[in-house]
C-alpha positions as CSV (number, residue, x, y, z in Angstrom):
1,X,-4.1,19.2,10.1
2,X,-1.0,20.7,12.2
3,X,2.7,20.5,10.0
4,X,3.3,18.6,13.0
5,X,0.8,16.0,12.4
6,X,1.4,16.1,8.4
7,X,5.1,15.6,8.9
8,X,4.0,12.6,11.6
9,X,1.7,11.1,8.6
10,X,4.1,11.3,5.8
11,X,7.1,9.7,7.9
12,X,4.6,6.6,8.7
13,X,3.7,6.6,4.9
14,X,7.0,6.7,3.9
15,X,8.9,4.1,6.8
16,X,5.1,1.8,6.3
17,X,5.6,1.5,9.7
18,X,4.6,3.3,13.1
19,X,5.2,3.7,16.7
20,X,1.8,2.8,18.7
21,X,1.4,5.0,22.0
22,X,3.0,4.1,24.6
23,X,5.1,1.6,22.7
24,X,8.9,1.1,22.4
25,X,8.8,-0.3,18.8
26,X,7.7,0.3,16.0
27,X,5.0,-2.0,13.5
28,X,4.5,-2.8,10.3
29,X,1.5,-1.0,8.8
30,X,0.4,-0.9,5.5
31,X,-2.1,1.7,4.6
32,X,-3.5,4.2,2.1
33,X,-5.1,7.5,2.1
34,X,-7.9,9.1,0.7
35,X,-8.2,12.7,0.7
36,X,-10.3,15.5,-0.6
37,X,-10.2,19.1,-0.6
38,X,-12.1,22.1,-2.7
39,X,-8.6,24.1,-2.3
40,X,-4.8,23.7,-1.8
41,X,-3.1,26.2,-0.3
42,X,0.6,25.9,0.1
43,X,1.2,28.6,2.7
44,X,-1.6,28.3,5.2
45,X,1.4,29.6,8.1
46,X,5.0,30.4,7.7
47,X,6.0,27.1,9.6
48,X,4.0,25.5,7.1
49,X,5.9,26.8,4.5
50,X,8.9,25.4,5.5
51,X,7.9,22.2,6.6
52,X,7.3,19.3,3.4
53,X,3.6,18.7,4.3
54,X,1.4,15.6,2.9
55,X,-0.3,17.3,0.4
56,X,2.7,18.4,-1.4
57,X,4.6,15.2,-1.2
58,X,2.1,12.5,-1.8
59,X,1.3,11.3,-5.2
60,X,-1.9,12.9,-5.9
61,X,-4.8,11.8,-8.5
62,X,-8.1,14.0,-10.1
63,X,-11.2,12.2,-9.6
64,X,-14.0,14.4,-11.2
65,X,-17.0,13.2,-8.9
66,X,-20.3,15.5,-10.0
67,X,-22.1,16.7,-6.9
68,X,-24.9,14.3,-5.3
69,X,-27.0,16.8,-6.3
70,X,-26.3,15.5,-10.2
71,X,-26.4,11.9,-9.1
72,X,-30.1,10.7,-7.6
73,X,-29.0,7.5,-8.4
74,X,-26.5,7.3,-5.9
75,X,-29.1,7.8,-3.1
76,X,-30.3,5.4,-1.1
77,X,-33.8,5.4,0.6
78,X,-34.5,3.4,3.0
């Protein structure tokens, strides 16, 4: 995702509320979201670097999921 587009995200996170396109006003939106990634890095470009970015500002949780591979169970044939 562009810092552009992070620093787009985290404003509507923040505000809960966001500018449709092509619209004057803004709504009320109440939202959550559910990322994953194997690695973080915190410098992928220099105007990254200076730019607060999503990753770095939301609250974050660990969610140890074993791979599907581990998890047969979890498959569903139809």
């Amino acid at each position: 995702m562009s810092p552009a587009t992070q620093v787009k995200l985290l404003r509507v996170l923040q505000e809960r509320e966001a500018i449709p396109v092509g619209g004057t006003e803004a709504i009320p939106v109440d939202v959550r979201v559910v990322a994953a990634t194997t690695a973080i890095s915190r410098t992928t470009s220099s105007a990254a670097a200076s730019e607060p970015t999503s990753i770095t500002a939301s609250t974050s949780s660990n969610i140890h999921l074993p791979p599907l591979r581990d998890r047969r169970e979890d498959i569903r044939y139809s």
